[in-house]
HTML snippet that shows the backbone in 3Dmol.js (N, CA, C, O; Angstrom):
<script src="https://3Dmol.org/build/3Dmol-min.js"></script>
<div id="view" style="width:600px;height:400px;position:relative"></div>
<script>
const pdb = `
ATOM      1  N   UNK A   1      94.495 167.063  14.192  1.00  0.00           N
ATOM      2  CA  UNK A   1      94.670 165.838  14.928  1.00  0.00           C
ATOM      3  C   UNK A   1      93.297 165.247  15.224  1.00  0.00           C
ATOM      4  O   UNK A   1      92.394 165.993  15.604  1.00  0.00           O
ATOM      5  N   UNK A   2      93.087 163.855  15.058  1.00  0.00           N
ATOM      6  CA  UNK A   2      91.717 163.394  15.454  1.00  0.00           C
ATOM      7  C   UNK A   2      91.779 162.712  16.376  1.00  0.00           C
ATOM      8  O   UNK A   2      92.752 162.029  16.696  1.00  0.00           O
ATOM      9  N   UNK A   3      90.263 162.838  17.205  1.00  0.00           N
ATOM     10  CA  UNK A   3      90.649 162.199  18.446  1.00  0.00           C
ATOM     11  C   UNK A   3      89.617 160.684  18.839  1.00  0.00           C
ATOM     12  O   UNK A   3      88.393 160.559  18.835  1.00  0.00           O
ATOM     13  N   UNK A   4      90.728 159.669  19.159  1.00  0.00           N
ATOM     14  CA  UNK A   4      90.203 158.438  18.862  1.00  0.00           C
ATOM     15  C   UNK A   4      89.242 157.984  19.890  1.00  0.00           C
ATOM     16  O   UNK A   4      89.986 157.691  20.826  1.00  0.00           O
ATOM     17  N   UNK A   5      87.790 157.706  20.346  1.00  0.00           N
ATOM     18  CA  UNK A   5      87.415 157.509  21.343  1.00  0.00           C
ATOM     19  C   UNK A   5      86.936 155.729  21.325  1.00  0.00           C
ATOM     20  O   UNK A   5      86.428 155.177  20.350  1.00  0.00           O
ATOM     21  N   UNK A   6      87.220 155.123  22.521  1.00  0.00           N
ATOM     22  CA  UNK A   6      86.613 153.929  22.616  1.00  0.00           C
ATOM     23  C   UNK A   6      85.501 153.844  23.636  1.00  0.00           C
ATOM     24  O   UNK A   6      85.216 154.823  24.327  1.00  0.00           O
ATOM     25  N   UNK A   7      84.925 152.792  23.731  1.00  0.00           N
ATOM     26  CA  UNK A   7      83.412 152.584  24.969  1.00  0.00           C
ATOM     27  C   UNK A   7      84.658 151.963  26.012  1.00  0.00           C
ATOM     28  O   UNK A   7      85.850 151.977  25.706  1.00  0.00           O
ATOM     29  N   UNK A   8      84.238 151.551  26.995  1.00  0.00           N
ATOM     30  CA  UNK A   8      84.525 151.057  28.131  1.00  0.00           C
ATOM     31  C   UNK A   8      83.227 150.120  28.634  1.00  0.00           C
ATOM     32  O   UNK A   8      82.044 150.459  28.672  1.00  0.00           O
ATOM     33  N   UNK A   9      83.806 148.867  28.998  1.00  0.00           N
ATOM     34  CA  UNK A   9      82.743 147.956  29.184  1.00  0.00           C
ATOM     35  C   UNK A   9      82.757 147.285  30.457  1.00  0.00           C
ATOM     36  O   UNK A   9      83.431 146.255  30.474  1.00  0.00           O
ATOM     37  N   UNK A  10      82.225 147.587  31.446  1.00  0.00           N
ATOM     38  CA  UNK A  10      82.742 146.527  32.896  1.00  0.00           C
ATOM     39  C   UNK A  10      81.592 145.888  33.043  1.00  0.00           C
ATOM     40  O   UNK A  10      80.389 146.095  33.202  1.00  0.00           O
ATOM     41  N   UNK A  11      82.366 145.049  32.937  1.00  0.00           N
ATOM     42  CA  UNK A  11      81.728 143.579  33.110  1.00  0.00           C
ATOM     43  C   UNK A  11      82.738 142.541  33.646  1.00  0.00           C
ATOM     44  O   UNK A  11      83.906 142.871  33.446  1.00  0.00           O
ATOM     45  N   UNK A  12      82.522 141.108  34.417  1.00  0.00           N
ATOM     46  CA  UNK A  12      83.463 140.232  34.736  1.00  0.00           C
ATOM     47  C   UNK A  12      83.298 139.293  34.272  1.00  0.00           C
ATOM     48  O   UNK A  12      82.285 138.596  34.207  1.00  0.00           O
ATOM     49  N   UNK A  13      85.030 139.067  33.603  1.00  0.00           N
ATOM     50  CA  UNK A  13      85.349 138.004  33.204  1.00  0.00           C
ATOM     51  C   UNK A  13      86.609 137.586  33.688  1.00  0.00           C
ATOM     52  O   UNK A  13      87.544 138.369  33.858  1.00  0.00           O
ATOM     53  N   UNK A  14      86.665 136.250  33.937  1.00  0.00           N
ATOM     54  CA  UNK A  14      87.008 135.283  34.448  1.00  0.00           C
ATOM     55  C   UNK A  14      88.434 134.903  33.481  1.00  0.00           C
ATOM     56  O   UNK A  14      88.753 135.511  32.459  1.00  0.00           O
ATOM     57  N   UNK A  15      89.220 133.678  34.127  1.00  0.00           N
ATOM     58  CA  UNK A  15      90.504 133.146  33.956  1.00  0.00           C
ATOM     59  C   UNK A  15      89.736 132.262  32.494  1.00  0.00           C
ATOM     60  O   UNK A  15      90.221 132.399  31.371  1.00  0.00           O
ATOM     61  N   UNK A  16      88.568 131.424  32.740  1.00  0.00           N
ATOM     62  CA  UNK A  16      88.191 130.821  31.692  1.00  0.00           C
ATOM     63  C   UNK A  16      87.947 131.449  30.359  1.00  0.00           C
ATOM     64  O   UNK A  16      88.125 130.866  29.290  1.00  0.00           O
ATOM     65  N   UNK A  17      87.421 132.983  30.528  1.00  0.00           N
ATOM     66  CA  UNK A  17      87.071 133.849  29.176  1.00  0.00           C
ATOM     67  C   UNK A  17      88.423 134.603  28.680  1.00  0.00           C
ATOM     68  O   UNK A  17      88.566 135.089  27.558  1.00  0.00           O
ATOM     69  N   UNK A  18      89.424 134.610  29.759  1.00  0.00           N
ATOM     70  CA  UNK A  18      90.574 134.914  29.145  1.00  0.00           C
ATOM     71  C   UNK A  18      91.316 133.837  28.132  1.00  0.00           C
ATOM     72  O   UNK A  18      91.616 134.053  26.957  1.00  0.00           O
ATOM     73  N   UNK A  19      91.526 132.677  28.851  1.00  0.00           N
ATOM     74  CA  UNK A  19      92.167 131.571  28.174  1.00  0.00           C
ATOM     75  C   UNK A  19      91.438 131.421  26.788  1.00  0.00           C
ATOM     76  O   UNK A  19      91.994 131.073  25.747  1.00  0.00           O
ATOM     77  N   UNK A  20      90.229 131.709  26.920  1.00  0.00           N
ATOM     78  CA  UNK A  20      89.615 131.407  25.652  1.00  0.00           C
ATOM     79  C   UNK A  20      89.651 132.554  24.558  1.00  0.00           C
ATOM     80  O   UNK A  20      89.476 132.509  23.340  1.00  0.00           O
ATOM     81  N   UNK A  21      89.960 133.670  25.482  1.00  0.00           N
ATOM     82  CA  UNK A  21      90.078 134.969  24.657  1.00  0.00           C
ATOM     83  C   UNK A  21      88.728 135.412  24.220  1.00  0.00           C
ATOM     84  O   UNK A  21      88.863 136.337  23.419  1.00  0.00           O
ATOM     85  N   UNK A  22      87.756 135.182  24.382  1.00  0.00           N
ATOM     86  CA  UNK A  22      86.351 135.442  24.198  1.00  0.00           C
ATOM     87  C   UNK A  22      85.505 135.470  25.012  1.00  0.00           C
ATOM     88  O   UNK A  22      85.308 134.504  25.748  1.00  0.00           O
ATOM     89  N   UNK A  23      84.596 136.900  25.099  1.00  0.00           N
ATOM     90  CA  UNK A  23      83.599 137.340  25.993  1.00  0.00           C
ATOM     91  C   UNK A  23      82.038 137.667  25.733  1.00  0.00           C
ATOM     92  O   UNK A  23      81.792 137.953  24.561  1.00  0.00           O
ATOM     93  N   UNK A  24      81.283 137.673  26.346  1.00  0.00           N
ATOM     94  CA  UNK A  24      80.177 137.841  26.080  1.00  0.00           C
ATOM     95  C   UNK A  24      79.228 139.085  26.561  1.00  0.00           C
ATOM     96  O   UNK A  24      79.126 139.305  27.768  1.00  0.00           O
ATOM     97  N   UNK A  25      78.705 139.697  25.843  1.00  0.00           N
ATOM     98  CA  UNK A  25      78.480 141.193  26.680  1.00  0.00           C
ATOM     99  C   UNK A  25      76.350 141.380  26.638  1.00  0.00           C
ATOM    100  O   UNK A  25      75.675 141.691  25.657  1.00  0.00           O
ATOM    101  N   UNK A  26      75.806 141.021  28.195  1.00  0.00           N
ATOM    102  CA  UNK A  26      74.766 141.372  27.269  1.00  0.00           C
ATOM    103  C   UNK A  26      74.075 142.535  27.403  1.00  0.00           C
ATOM    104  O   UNK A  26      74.229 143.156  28.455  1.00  0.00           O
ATOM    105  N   UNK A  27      73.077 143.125  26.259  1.00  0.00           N
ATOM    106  CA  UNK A  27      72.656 144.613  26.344  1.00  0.00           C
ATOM    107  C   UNK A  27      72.580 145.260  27.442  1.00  0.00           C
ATOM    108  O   UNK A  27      72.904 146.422  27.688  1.00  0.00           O
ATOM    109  N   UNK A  28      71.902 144.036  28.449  1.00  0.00           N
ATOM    110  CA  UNK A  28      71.825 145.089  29.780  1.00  0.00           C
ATOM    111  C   UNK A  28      73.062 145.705  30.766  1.00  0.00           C
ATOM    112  O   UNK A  28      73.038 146.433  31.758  1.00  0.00           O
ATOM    113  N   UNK A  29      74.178 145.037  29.987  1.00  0.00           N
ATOM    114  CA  UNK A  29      75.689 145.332  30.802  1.00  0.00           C
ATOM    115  C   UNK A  29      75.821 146.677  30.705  1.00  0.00           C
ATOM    116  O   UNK A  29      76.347 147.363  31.581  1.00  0.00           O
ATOM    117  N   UNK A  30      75.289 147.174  29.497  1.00  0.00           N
ATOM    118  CA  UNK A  30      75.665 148.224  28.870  1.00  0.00           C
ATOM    119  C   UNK A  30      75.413 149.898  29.135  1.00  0.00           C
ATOM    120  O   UNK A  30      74.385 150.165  28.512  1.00  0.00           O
ATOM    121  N   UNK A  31      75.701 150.589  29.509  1.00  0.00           N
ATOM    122  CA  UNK A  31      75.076 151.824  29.819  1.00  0.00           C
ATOM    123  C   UNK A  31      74.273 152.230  28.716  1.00  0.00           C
ATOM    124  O   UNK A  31      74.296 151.636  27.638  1.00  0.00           O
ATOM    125  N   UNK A  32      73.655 153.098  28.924  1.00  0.00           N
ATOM    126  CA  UNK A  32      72.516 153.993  28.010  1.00  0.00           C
ATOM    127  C   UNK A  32      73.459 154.673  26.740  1.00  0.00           C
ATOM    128  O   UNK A  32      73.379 154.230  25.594  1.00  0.00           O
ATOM    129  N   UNK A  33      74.045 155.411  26.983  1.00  0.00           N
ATOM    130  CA  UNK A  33      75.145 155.955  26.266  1.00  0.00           C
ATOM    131  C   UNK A  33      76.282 154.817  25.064  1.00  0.00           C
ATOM    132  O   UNK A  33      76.702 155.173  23.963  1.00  0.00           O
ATOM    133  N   UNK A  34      76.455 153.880  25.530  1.00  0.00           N
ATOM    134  CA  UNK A  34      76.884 152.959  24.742  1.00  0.00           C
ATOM    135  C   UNK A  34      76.383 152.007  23.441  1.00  0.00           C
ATOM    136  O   UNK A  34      75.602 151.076  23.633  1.00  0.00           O
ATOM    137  N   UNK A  35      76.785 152.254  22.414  1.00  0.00           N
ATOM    138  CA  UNK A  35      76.371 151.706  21.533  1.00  0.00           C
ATOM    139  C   UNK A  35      77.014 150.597  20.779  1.00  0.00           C
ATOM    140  O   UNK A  35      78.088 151.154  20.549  1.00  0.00           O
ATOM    141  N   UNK A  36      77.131 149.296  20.172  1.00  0.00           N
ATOM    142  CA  UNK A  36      78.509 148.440  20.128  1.00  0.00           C
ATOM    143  C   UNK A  36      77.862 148.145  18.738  1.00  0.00           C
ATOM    144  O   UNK A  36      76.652 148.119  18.511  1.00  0.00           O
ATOM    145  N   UNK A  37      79.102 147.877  17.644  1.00  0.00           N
ATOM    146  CA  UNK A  37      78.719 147.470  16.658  1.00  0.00           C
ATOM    147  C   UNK A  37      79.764 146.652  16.730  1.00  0.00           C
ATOM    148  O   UNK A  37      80.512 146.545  17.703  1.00  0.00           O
ATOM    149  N   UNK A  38      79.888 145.650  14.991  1.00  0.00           N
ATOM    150  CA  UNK A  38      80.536 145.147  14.843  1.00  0.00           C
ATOM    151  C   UNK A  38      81.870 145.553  14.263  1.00  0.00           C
ATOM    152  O   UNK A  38      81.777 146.390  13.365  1.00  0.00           O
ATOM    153  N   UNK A  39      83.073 145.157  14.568  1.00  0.00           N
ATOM    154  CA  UNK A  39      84.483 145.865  14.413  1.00  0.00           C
ATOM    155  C   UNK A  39      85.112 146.493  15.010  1.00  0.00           C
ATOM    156  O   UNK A  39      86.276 146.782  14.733  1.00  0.00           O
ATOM    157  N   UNK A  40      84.243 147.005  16.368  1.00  0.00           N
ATOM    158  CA  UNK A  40      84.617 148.203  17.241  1.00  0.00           C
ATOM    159  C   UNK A  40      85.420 147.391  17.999  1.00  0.00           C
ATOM    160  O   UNK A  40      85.491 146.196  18.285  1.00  0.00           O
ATOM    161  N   UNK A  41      86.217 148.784  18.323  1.00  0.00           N
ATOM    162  CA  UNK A  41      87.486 148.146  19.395  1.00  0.00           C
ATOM    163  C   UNK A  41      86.648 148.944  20.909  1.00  0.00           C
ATOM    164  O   UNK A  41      85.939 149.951  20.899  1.00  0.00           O
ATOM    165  N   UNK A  42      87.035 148.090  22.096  1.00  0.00           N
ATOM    166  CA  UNK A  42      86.481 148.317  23.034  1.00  0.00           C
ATOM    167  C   UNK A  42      87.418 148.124  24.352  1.00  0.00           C
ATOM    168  O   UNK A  42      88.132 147.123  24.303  1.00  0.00           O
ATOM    169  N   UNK A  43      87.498 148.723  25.223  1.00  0.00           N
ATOM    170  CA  UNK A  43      88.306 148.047  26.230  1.00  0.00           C
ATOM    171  C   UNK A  43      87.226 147.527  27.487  1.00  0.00           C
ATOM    172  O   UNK A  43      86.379 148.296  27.942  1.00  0.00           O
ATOM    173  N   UNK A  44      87.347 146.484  27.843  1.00  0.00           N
ATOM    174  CA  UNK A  44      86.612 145.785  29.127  1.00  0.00           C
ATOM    175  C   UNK A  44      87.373 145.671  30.166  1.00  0.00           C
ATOM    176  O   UNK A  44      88.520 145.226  30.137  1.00  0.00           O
ATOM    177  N   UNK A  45      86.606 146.186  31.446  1.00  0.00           N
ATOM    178  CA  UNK A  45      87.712 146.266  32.698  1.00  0.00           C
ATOM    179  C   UNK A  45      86.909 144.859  33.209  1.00  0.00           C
ATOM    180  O   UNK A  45      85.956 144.298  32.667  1.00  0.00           O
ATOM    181  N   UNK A  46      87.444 144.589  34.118  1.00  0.00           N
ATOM    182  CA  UNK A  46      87.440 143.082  34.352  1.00  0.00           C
ATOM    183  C   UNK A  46      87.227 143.390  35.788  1.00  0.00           C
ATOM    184  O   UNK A  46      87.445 144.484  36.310  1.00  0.00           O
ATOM    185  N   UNK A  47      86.644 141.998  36.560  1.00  0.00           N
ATOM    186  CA  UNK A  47      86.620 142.012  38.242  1.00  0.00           C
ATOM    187  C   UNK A  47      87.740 142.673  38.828  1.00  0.00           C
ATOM    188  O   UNK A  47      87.402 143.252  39.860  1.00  0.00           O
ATOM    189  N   UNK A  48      88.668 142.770  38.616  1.00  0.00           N
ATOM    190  CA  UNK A  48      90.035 143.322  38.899  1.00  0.00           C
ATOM    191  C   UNK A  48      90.066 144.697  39.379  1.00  0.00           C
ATOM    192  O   UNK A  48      90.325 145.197  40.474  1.00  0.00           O
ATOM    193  N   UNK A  49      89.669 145.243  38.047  1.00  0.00           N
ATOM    194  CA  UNK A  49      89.652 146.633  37.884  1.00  0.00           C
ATOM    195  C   UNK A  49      90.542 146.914  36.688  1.00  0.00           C
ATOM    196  O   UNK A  49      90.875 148.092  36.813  1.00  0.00           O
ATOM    197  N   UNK A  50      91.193 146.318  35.385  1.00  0.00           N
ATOM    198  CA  UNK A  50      92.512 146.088  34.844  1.00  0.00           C
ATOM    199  C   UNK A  50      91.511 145.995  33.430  1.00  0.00           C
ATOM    200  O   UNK A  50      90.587 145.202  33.247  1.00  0.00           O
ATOM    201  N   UNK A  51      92.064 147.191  32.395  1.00  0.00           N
ATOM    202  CA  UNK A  51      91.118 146.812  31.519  1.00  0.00           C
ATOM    203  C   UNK A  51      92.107 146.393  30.449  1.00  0.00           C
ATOM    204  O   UNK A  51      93.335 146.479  30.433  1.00  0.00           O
ATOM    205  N   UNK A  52      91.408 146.006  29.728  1.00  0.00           N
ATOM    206  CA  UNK A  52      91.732 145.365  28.961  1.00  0.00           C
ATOM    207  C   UNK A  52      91.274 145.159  27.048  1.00  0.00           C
ATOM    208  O   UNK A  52      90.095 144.863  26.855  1.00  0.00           O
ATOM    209  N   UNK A  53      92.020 145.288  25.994  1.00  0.00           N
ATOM    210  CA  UNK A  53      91.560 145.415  24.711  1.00  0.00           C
ATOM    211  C   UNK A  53      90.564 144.262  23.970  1.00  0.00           C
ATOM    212  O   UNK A  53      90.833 143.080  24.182  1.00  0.00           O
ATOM    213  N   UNK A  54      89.758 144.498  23.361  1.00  0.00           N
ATOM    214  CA  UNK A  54      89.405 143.646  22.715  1.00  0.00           C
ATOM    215  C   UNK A  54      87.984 144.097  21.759  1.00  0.00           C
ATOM    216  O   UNK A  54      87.136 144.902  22.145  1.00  0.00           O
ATOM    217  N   UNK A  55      87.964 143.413  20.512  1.00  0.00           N
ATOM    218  CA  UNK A  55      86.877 143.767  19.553  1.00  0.00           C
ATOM    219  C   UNK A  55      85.869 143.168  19.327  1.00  0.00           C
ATOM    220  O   UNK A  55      85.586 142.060  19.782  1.00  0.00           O
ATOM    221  N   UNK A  56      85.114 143.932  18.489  1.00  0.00           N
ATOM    222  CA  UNK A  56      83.559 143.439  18.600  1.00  0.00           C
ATOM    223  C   UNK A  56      82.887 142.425  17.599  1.00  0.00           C
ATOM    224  O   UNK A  56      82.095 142.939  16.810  1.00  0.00           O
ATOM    225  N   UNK A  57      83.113 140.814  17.491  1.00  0.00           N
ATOM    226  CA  UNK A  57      83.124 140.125  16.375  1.00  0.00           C
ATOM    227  C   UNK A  57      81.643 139.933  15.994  1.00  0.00           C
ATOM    228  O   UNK A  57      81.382 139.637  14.828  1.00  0.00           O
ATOM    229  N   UNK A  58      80.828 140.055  16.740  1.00  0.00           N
ATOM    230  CA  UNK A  58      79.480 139.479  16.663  1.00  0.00           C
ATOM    231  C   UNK A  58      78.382 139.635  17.648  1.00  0.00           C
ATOM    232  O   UNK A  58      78.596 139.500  18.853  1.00  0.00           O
ATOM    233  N   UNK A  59      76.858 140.001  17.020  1.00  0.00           N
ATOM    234  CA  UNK A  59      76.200 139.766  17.244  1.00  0.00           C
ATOM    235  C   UNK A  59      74.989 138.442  17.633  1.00  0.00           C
ATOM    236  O   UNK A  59      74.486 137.850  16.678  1.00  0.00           O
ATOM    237  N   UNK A  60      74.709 138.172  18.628  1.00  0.00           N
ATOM    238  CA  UNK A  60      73.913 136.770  18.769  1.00  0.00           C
ATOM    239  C   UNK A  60      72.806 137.501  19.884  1.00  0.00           C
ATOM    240  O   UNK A  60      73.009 137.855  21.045  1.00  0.00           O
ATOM    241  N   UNK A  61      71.556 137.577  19.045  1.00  0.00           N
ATOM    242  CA  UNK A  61      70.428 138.048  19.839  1.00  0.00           C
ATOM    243  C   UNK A  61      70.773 139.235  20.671  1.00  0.00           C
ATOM    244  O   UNK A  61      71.017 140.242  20.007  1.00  0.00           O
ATOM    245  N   UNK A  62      70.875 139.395  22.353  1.00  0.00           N
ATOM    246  CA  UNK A  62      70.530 140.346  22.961  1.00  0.00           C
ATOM    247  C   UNK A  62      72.368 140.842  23.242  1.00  0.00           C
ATOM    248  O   UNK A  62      72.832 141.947  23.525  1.00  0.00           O
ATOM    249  N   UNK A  63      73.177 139.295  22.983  1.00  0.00           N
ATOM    250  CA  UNK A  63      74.299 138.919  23.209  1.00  0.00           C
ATOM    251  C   UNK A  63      75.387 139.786  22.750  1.00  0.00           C
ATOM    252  O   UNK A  63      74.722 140.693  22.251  1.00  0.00           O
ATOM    253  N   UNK A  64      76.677 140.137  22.573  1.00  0.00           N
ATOM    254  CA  UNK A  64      77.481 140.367  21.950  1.00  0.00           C
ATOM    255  C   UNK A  64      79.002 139.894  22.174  1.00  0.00           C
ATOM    256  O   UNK A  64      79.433 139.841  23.326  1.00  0.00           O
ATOM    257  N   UNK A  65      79.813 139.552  21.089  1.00  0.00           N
ATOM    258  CA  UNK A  65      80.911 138.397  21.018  1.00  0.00           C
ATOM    259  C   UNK A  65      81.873 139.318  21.083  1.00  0.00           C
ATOM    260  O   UNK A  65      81.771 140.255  20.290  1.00  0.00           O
ATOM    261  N   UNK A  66      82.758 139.304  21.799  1.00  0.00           N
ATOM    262  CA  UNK A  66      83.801 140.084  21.960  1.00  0.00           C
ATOM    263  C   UNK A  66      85.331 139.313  21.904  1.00  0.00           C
ATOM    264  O   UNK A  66      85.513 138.360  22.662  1.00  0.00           O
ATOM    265  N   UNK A  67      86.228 139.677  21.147  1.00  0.00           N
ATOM    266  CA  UNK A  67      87.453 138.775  21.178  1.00  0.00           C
ATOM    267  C   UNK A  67      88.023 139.635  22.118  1.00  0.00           C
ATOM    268  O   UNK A  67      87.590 140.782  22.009  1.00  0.00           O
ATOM    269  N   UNK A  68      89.281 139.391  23.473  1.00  0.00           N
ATOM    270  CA  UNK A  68      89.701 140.056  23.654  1.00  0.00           C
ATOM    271  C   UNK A  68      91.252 139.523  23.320  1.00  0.00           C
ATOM    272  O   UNK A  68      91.839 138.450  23.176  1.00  0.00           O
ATOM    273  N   UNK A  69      91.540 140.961  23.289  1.00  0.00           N
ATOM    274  CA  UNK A  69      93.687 141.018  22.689  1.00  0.00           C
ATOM    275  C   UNK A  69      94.067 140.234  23.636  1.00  0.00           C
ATOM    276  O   UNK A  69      93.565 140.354  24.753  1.00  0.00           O
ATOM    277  N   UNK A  70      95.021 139.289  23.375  1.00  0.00           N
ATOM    278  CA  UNK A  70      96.229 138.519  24.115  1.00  0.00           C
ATOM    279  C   UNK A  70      97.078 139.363  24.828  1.00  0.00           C
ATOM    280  O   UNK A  70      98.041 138.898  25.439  1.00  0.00           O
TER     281      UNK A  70
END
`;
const viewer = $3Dmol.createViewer("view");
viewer.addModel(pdb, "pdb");
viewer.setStyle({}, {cartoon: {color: "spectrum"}});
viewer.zoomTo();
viewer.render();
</script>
């Protein structure tokens, strides 16, 4: 059996980055341990506390483009 691991990303996003379904993550959000490429599936917990799916479309400088699942 293999075992599937994802990152976890907290960071806040808003009613506007939902509607749009797209987030922005930058390096410094990131713990030490975390590494993000492109394709990766990731879950982001949100101001809430409520995480949530979404993948890794792109790189832009320090930036990273995240779609999240509907």
């Amino acid at each position: 059996m293999a075992t599937v691991t994802k990152a976890v990303v907290a960071t806040e996003i808003g009613p506007m980055e939902l509607e749009a379904g797209v987030a922005y993550i930058h390096d410094l959000e990131l713990d030490d341990d975390v590494a993000l490429e492109v394709g990766q599936r990731v879950e982001i917990r949100d101001g809430g506390g409520k995480l949530r799916a979404a993948t890794v479309t792109n790189r832009i400088a320090p930036r990273w483009r995240l779609s999240i699942e509907p």
